[in-house]
N, C-alpha and C positions, 0 to 999 in steps of 0.2 A: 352292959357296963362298957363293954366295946365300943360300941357305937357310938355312946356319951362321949366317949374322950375323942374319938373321930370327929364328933364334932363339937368338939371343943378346940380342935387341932384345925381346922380348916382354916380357919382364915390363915394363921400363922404361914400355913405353906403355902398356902399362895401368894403371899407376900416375898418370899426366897427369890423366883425369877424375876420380879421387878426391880428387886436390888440390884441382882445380876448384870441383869440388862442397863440399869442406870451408871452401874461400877464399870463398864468396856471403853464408854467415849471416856473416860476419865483419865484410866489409863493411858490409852492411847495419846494423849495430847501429853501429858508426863514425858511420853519416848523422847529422848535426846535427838537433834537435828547434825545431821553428816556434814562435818568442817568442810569446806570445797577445798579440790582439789591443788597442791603446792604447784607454780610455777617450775617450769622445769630450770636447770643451775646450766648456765652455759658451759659447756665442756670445749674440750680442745680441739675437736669434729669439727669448729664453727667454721665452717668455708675464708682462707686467708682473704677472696677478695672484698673484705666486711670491713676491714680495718685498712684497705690499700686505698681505698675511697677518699678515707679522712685526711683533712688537709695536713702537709706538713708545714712542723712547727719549728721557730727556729730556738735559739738557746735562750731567748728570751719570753718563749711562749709566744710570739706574734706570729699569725702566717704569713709564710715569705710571698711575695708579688709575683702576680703573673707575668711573665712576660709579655712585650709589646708585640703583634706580628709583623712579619718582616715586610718589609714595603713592596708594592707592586712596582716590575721590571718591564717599562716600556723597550719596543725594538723599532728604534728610529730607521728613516731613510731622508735624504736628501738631494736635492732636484734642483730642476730649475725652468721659470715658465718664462717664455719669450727672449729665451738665450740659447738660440741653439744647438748643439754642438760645443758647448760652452764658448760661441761667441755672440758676443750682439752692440750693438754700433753706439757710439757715443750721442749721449741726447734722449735714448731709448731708457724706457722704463720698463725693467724686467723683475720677477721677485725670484729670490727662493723660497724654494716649497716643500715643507721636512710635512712627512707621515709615519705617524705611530700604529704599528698596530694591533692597540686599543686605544678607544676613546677613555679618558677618565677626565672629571669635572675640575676643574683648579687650576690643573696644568698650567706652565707657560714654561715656554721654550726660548732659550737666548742664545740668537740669530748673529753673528757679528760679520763683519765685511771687512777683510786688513786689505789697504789699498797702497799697491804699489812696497808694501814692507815700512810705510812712512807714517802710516794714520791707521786709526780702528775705527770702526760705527756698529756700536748694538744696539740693538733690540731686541724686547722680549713682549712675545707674544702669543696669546693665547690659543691652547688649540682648541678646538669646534669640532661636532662630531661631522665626520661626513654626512654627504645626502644619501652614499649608499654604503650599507653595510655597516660594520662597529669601528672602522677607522677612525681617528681622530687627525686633523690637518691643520698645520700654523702656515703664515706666510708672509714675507716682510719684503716690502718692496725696495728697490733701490733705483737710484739714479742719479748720473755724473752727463756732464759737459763735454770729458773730457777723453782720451784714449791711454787704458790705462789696464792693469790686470789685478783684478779682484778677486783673493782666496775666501771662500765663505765657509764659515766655522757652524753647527748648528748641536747643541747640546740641551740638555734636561740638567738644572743645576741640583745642590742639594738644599736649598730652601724651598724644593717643592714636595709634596704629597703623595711621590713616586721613587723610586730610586733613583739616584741619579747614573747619567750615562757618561758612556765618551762620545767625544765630538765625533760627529760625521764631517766631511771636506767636501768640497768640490771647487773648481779654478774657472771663473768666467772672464775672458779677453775681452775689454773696450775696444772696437779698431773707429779708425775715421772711414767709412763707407765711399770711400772714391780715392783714384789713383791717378797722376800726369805718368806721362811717356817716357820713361827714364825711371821710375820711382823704383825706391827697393822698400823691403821691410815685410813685418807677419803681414798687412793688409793684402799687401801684392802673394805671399806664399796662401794666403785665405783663397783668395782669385784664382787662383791658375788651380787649385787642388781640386774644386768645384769644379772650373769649367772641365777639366782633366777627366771626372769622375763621371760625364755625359759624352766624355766621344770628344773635344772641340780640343784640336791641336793646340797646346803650349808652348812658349820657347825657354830659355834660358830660367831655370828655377831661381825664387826670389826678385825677379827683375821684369819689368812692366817694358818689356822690347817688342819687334815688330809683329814678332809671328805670336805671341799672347794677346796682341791689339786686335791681328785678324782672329780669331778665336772671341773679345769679345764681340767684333760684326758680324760674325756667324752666329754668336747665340741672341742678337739682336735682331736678326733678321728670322731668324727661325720664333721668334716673339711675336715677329713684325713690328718691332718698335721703328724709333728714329737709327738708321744706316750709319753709323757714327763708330770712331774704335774708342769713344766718352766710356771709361766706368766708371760711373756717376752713382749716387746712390739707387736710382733705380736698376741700374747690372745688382748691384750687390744685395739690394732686398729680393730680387727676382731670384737669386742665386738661393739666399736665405731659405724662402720659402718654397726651394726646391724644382720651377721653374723653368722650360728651356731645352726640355729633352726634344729631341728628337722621334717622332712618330714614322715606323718604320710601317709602307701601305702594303710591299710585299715579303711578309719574311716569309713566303714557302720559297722563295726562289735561292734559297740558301747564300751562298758567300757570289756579294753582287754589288752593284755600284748604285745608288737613286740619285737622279736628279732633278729636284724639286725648283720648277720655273717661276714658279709662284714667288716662292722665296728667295731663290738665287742662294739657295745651297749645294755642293756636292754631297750626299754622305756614303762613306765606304762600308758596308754591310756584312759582317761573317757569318760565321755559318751558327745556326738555329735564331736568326735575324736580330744578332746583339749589333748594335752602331759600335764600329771599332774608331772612326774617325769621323769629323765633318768640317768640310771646308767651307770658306768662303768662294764664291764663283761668278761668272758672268755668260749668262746663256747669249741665245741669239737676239739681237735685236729686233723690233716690230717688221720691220723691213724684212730683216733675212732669220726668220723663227727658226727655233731648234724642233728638230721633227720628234712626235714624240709615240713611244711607245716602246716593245721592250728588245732587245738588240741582242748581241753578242759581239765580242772584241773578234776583229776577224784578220786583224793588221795592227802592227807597233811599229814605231819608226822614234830611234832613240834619238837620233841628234835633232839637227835645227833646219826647217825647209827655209824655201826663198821668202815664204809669206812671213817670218820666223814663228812659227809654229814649234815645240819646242818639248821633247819628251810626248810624242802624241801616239795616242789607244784610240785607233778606229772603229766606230760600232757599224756605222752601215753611211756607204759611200766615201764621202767626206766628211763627214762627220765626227768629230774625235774631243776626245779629253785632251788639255795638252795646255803646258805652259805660254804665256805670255806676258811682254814685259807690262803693261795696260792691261787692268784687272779693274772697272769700276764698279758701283756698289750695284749697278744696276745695270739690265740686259743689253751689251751693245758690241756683241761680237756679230759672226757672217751666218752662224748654227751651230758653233761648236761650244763645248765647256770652256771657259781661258780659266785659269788655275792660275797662282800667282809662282812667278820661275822659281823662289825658295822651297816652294810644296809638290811645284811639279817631278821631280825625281822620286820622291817617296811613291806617290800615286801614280806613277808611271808603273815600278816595282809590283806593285800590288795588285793592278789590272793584269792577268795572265789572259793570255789566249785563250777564247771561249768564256772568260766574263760576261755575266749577265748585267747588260745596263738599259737600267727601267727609269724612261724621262716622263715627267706628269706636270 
């Protein structure tokens, strides 16, 4: 009886876990799905510089403008080419010459020239980078006919692409390049400062007299030009361009006398062989040569001999430095120095006993 119902009951129970089994994924797909997670709420933690970023705004809601940047500040100089010393001769073409430095692209620079307090002339010109370096360089040339004094103005306006600057100055002198015998004025004060500035005696400041004329035949002779007291424009460009010194053969022999035969100069020599003085002179003629080599003063004789010989410094024998009324440009004394009588007392003075004088 058992048994019958067991198995009458079989299949039923074995149909239970396949239910089971079939009823799990069912479930499981029912389960509800986890909402993602909420964005977090900005709090008051948030770092202030979040909000210092954002443009400010003006009462209209518009952002306000950036500012412009401030302009670049050139730092000028001003010069000047073929004027030197801020002079140069009438007729001469010289520029000014302004440098910034930095180069910047656009620039122009205006140049002006006030002539005499009477007239202007500007120019504006551009600057170019230099060849070397990051400088930038303008340059505006000028030139007159005439003898005249030229103040030169040189600035950066403000229609340019830079800041603008103040003017820089400088002052160039037109002279007329030659002087007569008598002449006064800056050309003749130009003259004498130069030859002054090499040793070559000058007389009377501002004034184109005798013993500035010997001064310029001593630095013509020491040139070897034409023997002339002419200064002409070639004195004053030779002057210009710095010209005319005297070459000193012995400076170990300290404070000494040279007498250059060649040239027919005297020059007076100080000590660590600076030229203190240089005269014009007149060695010995072909006939009666000046003997040459190197002496000491061994004798002085202040006044006037029978030959008139005249403030005389003997180096050896006969032989002597010494005034004379006949000075000419060229060798034509007996062997001695002849000095002209105006010079000869100075260089009398100055020759002490036991002076060294070296003839060549």
């Amino acid at each position: 009886m058992n048994r019958s119902r067991l198995r009458h009951r079989g299949p039923l129970a074995a149909l239970v876990p396949v239910a089971l089994l079939v009823a799990a994924p069912t479930a499981g797909a029912q389960a509800p799905v986890p909402a993602p997670a909420a964005a977090p709420a900005t709090t008051a933690s948030t770092p202030a510089t979040t909000t210092a970023t954002a443009p400010e705004a003006t009462a209209t809601g518009r952002q306000a403008p950036t500012p412009p940047p401030a302009p670049e500040v050139l730092k000028l100089s001003l010069s000047t080419e073929k004027a030197r010393d801020g002079l140069a001769f009438k007729g001469d073409h010289w520029r000014a010459l302004v440098v910034s430095d930095t180069y910047v692209p656009g620039v122009k620079v205006t140049v002006t020239f006030a002539v005499d307090h009477k007239k202007t002339i500007t120019r504006r010109v551009p600057l170019v980078k230099a060849k070397d370096g990051d400088q930038g360089v303008a340059r505006a040339v000028y030139f007159s006919r005439s003898a005249q004094r030229v103040v030169v103005h040189a600035q950066i306006g403000k229609d340019q692409p830079v800041a603008e600057t103040k003017p820089k100055t400088t002052v160039v002198t037109q002279l007329t390049p030659s002087v007569q015998a008598g002449a006064r004025g800056p050309a003749v004060r130009w003259l004498q400062a130069k030859l002054k500035a090499k040793g070559y005696v000058i007389g009377q400041k501002g004034l184109y007299d005798a013993r500035t004329q010997r001064a310029v035949l001593a630095f013509r002779k020491v040139l070897r030009m034409a023997r002339t007291t002419s200064a002409n424009s070639d004195v004053f460009r030779a002057l210009q361009a710095g010209r005319g010194a005297f070459k000193v053969r012995f400076p170990s022999h300290g404070r000494h006398v040279e007498g250059d035969i060649s040239r027919q100069v005297l020059a007076l020599i100080g000590t660590g062989g600076k030229v203190e003085r240089i005269y014009h002179t007149s060695s010995g003629a072909p006939a009666t040569p000046t003997i040459r080599g190197s002496f000491r003063v061994y004798m002085k004789d202040p006044g006037t001999n029978a030959k008139g010989m005249y403030k005389s410094s003997y180096f050896i024998r006969g032989y002597a430095v010494h005034g004379y009324p006949s000075v000419p440009t060229y060798n034509a004394s007996h062997g001695c120095f002849r000095v002209p009588m105006a010079d000869a007392a100075s260089i009398y003075a100055w020759m002490t006993m036991g002076t060294i004088v070296d003839t060549y």
